[in-house]
C-alpha positions as CSV (number, residue, x, y, z in Angstrom):
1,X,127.7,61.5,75.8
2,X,128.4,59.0,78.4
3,X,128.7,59.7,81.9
4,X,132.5,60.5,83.2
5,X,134.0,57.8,85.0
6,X,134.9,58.4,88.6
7,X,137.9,59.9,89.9
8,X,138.0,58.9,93.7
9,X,135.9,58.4,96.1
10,X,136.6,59.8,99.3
11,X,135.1,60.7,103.0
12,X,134.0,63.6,103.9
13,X,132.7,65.5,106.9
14,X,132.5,64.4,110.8
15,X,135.4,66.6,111.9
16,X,135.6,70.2,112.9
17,X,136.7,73.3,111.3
18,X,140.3,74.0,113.1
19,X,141.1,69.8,113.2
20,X,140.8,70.0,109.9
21,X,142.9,72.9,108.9
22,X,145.1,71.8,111.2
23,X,145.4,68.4,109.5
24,X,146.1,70.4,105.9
25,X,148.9,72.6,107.8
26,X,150.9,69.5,109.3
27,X,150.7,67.9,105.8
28,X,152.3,71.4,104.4
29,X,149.6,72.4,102.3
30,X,150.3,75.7,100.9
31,X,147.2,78.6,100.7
32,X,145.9,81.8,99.3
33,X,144.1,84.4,100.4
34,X,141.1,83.5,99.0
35,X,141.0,80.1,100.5
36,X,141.9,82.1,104.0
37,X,138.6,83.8,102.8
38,X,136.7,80.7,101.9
39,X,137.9,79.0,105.3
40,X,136.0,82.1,107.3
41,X,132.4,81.4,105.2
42,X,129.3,79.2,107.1
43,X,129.5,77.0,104.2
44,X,132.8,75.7,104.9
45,X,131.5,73.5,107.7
46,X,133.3,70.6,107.6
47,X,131.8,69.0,110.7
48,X,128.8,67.1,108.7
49,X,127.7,63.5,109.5
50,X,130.8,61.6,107.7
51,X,129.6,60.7,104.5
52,X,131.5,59.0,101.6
53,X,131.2,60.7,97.4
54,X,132.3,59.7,94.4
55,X,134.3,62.3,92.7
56,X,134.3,62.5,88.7
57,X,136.5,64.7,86.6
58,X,135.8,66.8,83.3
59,X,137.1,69.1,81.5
60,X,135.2,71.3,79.4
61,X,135.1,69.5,76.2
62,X,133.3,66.9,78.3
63,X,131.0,68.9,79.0
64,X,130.3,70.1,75.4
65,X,131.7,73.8,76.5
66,X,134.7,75.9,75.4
67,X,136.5,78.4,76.9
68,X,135.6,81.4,77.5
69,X,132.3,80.6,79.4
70,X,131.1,81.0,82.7
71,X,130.8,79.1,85.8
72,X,127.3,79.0,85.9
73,X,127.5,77.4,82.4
74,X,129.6,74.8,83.6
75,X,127.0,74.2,86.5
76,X,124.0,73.8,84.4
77,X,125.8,71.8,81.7
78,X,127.3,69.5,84.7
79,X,124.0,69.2,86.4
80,X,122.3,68.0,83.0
81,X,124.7,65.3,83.5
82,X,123.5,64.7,86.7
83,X,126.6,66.1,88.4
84,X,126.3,68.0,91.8
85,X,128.9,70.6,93.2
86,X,130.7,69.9,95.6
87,X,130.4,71.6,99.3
88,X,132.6,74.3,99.3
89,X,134.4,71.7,102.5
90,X,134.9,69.1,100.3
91,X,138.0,70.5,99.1
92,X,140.1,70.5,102.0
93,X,139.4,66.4,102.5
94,X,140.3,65.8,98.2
95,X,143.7,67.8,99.4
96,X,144.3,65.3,101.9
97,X,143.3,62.4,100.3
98,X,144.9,63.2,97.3
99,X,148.5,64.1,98.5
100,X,150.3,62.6,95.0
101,X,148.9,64.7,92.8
102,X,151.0,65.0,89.7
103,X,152.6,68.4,89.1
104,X,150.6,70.4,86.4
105,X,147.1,71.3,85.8
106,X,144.7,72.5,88.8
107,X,141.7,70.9,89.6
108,X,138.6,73.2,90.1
109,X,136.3,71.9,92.7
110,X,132.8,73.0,91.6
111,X,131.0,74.4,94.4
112,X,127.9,77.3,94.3
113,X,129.2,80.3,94.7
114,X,129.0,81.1,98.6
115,X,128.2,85.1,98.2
116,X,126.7,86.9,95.4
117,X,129.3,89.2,95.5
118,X,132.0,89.3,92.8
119,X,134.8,90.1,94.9
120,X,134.1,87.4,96.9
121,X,136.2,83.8,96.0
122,X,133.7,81.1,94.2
123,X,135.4,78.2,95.8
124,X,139.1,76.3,95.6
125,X,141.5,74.3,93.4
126,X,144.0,72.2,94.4
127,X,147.5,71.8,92.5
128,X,150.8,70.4,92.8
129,X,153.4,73.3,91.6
130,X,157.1,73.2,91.7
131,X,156.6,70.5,93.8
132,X,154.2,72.1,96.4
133,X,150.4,71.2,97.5
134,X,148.3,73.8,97.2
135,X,145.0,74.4,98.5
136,X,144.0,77.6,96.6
137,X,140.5,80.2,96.7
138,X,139.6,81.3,93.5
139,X,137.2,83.6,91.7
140,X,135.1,83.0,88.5
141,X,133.4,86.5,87.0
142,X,131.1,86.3,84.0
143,X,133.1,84.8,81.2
144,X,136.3,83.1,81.9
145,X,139.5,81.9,80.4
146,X,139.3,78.1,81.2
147,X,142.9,76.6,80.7
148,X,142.7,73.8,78.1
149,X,143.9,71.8,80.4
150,X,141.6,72.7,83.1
151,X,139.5,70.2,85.3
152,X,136.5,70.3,87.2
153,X,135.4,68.3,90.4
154,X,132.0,67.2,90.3
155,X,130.0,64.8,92.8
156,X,128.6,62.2,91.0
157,X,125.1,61.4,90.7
158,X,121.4,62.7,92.6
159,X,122.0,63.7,96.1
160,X,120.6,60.0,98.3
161,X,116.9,61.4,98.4
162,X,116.7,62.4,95.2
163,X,117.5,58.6,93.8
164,X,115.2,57.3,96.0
165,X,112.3,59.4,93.6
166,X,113.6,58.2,90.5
């Protein structure tokens, strides 16, 4: 299979926590309560060195998967691929940067699951509904219904020191 083309390619990092959020609530990006959740967790630490990532989208045909599967089958199949997840972060910059999204499908950004508890939020998807921007937590449990239509954000490529060993 040939490698998935990318997306975008975007900044991210270099700017604090409550800049950022504020950024996402003057653009009137809607939320849940799991991204209110996500927001809260030591991973989302947006204030990295700046760095810019190319963004590639699949859905799970790509990938050689069908629904239902689990997340941690779309992470290994992706990583095979040489796809990374995505800091849980990363998601609040793609809102921003991606303001004219079409309406329809949601975009999963792949991210490692923060806590290994199952009633905690895996990580976000963003989607244009009835003509709103949302910036949405979600949780994946054992074997999921994947909409067909479904896509996942993956960073493309070995992290910088890992190409430098190939």
């Amino acid at each position: 299979m040939n490698q998935p083309q990318t997306f975008k390619e975007i900044s991210i990092g270099g700017l604090a926590k409550e800049p950022l959020l504020q950024r996402l609530v003057d653009a009137g990006i809607q939320f849940n309560k799991y991204a209110h959740i996500l927001f809260e967790h030591r991973l989302f630490s947006p204030d990295h060195p700046t760095e810019r990532v190319k963004l590639v989208k699949v859905k799970l045909s790509h990938l050689n998967l069908s629904s239902p599967c689990s997340f941690q089958e779309i992470l290994n199949r992706a990583s095979s691929m040489r796809l990374r997840a995505c800091p849980l972060y990363l998601s609040a910059f793609l809102r921003l940067e991606y303001l004219d999204q079409p309406e329809g499908p949601y975009l999963t950004l792949a991210s490692a699951q923060p806590e290994k508890d199952d009633n905690y939020p895996t990580g976000f998807y963003i989607r244009n509904f009835e003509n709103s921007l949302w910036l949405r937590g979600y949780r994946a449990i054992g074997e999921a219904e994947w909409p067909q239509d479904n896509e996942f954000i993956f960073l493309d490529g070995p992290r910088l020191e890992e190409a430098a060993n190939i």
